[in-house]
C-alpha positions as CSV (number, residue, x, y, z in Angstrom):
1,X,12.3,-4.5,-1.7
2,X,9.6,-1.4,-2.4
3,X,11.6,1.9,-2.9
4,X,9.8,4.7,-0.8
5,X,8.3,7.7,-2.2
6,X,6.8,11.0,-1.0
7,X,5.6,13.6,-3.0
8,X,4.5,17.2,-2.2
9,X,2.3,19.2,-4.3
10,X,2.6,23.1,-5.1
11,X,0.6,24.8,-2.6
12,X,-2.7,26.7,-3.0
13,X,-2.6,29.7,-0.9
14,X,-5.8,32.5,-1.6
15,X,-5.1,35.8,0.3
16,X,-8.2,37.7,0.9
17,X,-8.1,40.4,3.7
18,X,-9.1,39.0,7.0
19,X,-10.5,41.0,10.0
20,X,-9.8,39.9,13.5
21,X,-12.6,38.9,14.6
22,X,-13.8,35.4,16.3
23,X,-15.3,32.4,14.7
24,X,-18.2,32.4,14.3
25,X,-19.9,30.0,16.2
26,X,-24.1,30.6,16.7
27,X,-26.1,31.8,13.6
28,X,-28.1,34.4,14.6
29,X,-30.8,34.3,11.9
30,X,-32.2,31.1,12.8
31,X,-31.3,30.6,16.7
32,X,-29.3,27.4,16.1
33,X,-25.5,26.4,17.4
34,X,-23.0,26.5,14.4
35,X,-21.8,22.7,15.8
36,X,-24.6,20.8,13.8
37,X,-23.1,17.6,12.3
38,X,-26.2,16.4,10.5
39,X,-24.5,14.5,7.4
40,X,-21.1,15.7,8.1
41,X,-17.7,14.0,8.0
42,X,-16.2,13.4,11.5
43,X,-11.8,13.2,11.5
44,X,-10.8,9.9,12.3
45,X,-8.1,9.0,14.9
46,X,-5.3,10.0,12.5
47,X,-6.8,13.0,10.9
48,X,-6.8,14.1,14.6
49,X,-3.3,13.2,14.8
50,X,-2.4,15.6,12.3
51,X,-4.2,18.2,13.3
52,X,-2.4,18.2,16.8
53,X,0.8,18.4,14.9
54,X,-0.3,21.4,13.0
55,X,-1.7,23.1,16.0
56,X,1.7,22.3,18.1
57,X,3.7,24.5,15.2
58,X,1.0,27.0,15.5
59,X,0.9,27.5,19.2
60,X,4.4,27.3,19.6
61,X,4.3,30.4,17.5
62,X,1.9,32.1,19.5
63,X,-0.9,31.5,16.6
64,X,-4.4,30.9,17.4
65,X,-5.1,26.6,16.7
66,X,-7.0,25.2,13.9
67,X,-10.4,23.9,14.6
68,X,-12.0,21.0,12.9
69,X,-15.0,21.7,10.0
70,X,-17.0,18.8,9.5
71,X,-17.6,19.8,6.3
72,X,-14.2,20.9,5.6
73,X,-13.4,17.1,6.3
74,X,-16.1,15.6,3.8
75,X,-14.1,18.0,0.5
76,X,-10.7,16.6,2.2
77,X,-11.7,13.5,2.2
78,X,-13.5,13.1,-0.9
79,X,-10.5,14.6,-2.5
80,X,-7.8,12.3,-1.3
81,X,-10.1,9.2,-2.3
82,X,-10.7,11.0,-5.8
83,X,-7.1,11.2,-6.3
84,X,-6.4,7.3,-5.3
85,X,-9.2,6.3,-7.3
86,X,-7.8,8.1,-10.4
87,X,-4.2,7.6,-9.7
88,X,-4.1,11.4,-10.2
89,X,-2.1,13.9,-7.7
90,X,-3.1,17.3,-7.9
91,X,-4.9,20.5,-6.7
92,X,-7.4,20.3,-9.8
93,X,-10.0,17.8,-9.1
94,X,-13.1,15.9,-10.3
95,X,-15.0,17.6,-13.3
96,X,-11.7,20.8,-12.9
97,X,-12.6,21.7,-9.7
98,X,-10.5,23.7,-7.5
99,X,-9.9,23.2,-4.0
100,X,-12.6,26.1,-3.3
101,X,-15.1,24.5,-5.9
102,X,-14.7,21.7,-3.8
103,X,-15.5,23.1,-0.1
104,X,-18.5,25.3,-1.6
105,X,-19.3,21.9,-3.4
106,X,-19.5,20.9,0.8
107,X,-21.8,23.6,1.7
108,X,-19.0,25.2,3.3
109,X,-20.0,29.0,3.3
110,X,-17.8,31.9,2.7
111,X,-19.0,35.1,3.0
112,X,-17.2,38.3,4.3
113,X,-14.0,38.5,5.0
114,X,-12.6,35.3,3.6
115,X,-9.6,33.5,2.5
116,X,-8.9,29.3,1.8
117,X,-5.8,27.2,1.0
118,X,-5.1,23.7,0.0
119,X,-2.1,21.1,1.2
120,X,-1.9,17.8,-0.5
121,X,1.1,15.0,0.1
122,X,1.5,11.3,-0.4
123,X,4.2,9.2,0.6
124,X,4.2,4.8,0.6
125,X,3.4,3.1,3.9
126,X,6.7,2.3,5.6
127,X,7.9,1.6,9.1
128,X,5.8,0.2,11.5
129,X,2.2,-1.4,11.5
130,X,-0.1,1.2,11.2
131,X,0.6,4.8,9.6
132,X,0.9,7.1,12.7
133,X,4.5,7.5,11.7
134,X,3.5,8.2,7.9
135,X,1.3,10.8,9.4
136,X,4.2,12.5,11.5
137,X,6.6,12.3,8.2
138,X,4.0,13.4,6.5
139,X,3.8,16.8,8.8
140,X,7.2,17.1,8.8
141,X,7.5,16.9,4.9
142,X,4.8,19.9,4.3
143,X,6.3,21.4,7.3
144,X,9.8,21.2,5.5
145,X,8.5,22.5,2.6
146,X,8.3,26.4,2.7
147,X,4.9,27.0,0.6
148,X,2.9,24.5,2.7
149,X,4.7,25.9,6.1
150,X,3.6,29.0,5.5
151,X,-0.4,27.7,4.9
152,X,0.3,25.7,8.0
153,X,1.1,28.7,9.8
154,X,-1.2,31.3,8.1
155,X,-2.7,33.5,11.1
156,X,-5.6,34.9,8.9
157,X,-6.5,30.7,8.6
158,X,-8.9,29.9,11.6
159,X,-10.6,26.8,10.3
160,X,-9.9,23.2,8.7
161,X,-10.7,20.1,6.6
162,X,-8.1,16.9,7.0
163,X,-8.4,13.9,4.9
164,X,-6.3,11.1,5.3
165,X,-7.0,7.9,3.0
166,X,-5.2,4.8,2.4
167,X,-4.6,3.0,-1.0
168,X,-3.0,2.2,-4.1
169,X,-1.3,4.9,-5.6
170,X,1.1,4.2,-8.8
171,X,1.8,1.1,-7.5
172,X,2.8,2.1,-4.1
173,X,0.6,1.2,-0.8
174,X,0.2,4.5,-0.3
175,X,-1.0,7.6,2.7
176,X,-2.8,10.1,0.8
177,X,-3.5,13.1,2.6
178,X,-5.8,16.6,1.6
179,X,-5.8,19.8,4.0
180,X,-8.0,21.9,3.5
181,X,-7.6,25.7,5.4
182,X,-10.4,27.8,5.3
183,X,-11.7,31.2,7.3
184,X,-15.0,33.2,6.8
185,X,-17.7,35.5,8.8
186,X,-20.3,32.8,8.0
187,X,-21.6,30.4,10.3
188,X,-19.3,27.3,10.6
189,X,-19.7,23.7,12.1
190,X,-17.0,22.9,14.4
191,X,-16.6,18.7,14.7
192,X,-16.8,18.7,18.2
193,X,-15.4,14.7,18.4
194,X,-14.8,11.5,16.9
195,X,-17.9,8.9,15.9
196,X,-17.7,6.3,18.2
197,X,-16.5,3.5,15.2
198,X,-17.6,-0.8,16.4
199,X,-14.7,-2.8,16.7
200,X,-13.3,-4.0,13.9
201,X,-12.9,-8.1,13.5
202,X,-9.9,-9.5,14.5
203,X,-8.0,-10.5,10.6
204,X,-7.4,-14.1,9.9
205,X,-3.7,-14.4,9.6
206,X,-2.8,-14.6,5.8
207,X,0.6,-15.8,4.4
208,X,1.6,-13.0,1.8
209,X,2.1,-14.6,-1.8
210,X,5.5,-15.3,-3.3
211,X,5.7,-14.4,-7.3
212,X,9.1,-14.7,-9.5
213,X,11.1,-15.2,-12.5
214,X,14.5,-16.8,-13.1
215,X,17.1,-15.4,-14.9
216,X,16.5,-14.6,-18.4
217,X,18.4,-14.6,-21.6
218,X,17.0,-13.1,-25.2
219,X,18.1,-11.9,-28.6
220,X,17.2,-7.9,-29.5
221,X,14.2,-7.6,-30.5
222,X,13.1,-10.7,-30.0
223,X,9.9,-11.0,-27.6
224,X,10.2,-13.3,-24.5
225,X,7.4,-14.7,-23.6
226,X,7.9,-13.9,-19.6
227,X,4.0,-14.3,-18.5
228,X,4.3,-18.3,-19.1
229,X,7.3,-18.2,-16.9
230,X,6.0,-16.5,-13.8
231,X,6.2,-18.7,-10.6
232,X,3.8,-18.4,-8.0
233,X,3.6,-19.9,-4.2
234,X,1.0,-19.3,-2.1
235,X,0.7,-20.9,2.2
236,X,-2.6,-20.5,2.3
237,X,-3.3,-22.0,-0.8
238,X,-5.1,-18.7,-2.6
239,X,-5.0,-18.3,-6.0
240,X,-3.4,-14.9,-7.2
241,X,-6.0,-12.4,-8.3
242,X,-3.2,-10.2,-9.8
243,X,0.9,-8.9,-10.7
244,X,2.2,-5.8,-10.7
245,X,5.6,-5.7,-12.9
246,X,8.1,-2.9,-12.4
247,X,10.3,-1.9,-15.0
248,X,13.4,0.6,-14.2
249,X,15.4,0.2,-17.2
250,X,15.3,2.8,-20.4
251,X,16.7,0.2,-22.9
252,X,13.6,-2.9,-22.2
253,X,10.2,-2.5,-23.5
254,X,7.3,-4.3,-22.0
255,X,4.2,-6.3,-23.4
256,X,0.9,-6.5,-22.1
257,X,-2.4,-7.9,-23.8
258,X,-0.2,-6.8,-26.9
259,X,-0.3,-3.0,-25.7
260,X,3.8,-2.0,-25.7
261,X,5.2,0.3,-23.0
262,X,8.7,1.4,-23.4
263,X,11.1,2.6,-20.5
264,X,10.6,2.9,-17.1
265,X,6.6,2.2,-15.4
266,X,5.3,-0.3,-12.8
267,X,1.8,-2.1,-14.5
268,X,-0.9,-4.4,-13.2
269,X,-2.1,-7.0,-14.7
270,X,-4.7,-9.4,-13.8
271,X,-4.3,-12.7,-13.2
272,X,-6.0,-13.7,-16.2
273,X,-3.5,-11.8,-18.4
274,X,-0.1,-12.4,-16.8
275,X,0.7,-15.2,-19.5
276,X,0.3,-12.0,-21.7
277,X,3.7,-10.5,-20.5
278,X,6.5,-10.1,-22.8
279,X,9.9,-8.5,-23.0
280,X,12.3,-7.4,-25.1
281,X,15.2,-5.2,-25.3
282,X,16.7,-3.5,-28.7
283,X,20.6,-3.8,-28.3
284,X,23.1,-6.6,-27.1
285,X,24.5,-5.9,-24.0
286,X,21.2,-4.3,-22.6
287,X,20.8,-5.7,-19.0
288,X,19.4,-5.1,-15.9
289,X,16.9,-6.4,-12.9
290,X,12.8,-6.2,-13.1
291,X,10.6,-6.8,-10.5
292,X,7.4,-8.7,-9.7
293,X,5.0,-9.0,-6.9
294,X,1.5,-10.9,-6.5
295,X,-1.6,-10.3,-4.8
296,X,-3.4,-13.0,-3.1
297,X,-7.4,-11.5,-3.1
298,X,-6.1,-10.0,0.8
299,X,-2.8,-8.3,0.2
300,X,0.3,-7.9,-2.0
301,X,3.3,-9.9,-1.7
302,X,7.1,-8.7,-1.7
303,X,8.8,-7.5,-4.9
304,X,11.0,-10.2,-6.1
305,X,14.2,-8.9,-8.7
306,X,14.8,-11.0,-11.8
307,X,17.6,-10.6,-14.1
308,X,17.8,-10.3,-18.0
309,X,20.0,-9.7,-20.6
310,X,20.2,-9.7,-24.2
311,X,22.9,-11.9,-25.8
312,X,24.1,-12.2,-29.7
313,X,21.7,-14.5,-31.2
314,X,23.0,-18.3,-31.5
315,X,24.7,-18.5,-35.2
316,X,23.0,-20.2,-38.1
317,X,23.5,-23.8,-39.3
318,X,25.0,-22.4,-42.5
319,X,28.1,-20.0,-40.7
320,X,29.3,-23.8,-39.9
321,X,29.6,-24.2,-43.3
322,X,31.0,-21.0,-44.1
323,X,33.8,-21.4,-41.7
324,X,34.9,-24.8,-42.6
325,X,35.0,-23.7,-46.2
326,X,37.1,-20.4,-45.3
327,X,39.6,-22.1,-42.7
328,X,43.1,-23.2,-43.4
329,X,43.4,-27.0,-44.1
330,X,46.3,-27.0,-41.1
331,X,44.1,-23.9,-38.8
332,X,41.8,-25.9,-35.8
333,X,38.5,-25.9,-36.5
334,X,36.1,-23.0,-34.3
335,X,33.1,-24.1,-33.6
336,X,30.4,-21.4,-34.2
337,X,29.0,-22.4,-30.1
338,X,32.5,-21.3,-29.2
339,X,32.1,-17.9,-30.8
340,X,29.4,-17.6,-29.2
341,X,30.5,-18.2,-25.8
342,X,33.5,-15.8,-26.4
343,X,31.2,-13.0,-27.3
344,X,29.3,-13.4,-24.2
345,X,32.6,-13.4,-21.9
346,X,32.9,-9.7,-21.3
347,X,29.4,-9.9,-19.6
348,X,29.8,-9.0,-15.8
349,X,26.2,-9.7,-14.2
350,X,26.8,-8.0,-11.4
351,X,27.2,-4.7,-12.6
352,X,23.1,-5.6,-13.6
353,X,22.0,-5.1,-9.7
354,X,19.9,-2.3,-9.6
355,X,19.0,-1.4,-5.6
356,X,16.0,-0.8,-4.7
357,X,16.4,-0.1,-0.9
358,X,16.8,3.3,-0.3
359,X,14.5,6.2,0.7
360,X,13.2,8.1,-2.5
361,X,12.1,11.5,-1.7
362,X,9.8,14.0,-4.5
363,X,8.7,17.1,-3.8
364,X,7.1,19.3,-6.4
């Protein structure tokens, strides 16, 4: 079972003395409505989602709503899909941009009084099919969070970028999501509705692929070859295109394509590789569950929890020797197996359970 996580960035507020005045809406220099969307980035379904949510706190207040910029949306949106591609979470962005690099980078204008902000928040996909209710926990996570409540609720802010993105984020099936607040005297281009999208095909139904490993028992320091021990079942027949490994435990170190990762990390590995997997751990008595899933070329499978421990090493030839040659002529004889197994009595393998079911909550 996937652990849950949410994080919460620090939030970029930038005061700038604001008039009250009204958005500007028609550019008087060349004739033309500010609602242009030549090139512009429309708000899907659930960027619109959000935004109700936002104005609902806002109006409830007695603040003016939030209106959509199209090209607010395009350095939202290219900023949540910059930070899934990287596998990076933060305000600073491609080439060390900031989040106002980024909307001037969108021909957004600011001129005048002005003033912008930034939210970002992630959290896994969770509940049920779809990821309205990762968009409302979302809200309510920034919303709970007193810097990002108070861009949320900013009266000087009169304009906004969402992008919401979906994707692989550490590991995690992941809801990334960039708000982007803005306000300025120049002209601005309100997204007036959605882009009518064609129907998606229905999905072939696809069996999610089954990866795991037995129970495994090492010496310290000695590398077990785990890769050549990976199961995998698949009902549609598909071939696995790659693992991901998750290791919780401070005492194991992992192996992959001989790079060596100590402590705690989740890793993918390709199919090709995964016979490149080893593990060790450096004391006896170090113990505890890792997991693995698969993915099938169409989606990942469930984490599966294998155990391992590692055990005194089996005794040499020669300590048979040694003890016969020591022992009384009238004392039994101990068999150096029977050592063995007493030194491995103490063991309790359930204490080795680590859960994994719970809701994990970061905020930074």
């Amino acid at each position: 079972m996937v652990n849950d996580e949410m994080g919460l960035d620090q939030p970029i507020p930038v005061p700038s003395p604001r008039s009250s005045g009204q958005l500007a809406n028609y550019d008087s220099s060349t004739g033309t409505q500010t609602t242009m969307e030549n090139q512009m980035s429309k708000a899907s379904l659930f960027e619109r989602q959000m935004l109700e949510l936002i104005n609902e706190e806002r109006t409830s207040r007695g603040l003016d709503p939030l209106q959509l910029e199209l090209r607010l949306n395009t350095s939202s949106e290219d900023h949540s899909e910059w930070m899934l591609n990287r596998d990076v979470f933060s305000h600073t962005g491609s080439n060390g941009s900031s989040a106002g690099d980024r909307m001037r980078d969108s021909d957004f204008k600011f001129s005048g009084n002005w003033t912008w902000g930034e939210n970002i928040a992630w959290q896994s996909e969770r509940g049920s099919t779809g990821i309205s209710d990762d968009v409302a926990n979302l809200h309510a996570g920034l919303m709970n969070s007193p810097g990002h409540r108070a861009n949320i609720l900013n009266p000087d802010f009169e304009v906004i970028g969402i992008g919401i993105e979906r994707g692989d984020y550490k590991g995690y099936d992941a809801v990334m999501v960039t708000q982007n607040f803005a306000a300025t005297d120049a002209p601005v281009r309100i997204d007036g509705g959605m882009t009518p999208q064609p129907p998606e095909p229905e999905p072939e139904d696809n069996m999610p692929p089954v990866a795991w490993l037995n129970r495994m028992t090492f010496s310290p320091n000695e590398w077990l070859d785990a890769g050549k021990l990976v199961k995998f079942r698949d009902a549609d027949g598909d071939a696995p295109t790659q693992f991901m490994v998750r290791n919780p435990l401070d005492d194991f170190k992992i192996q992959i394509d001989g790079r060596t990762f100590e402590g705690p990390g989740t890793y993918r590995i390709d199919a090709d590789d995964i016979e490149s997997l080893r593990i060790t751990a450096d004391s006896v008595g170090d113990r505890g569950n890792m997991q693995i899933r698969a993915h099938d070329g169409t989606e990942w499978g469930n984490w599966d929890s294998f155990r391992l421990r590692a055990v005194a090493p089996t005794a040499p030839a020669s300590l048979d020797n040694d003890l016969i040659a020591s022992q009384d002529a009238a004392a039994p004889f101990v068999a150096a197996e029977t050592m063995v197994s007493d030194q491995l009595r103490d063991f309790d393998l359930d204490e080795c359970i680590v859960p994994h079911d719970q809701d994990v909550f970061l905020m930074a």
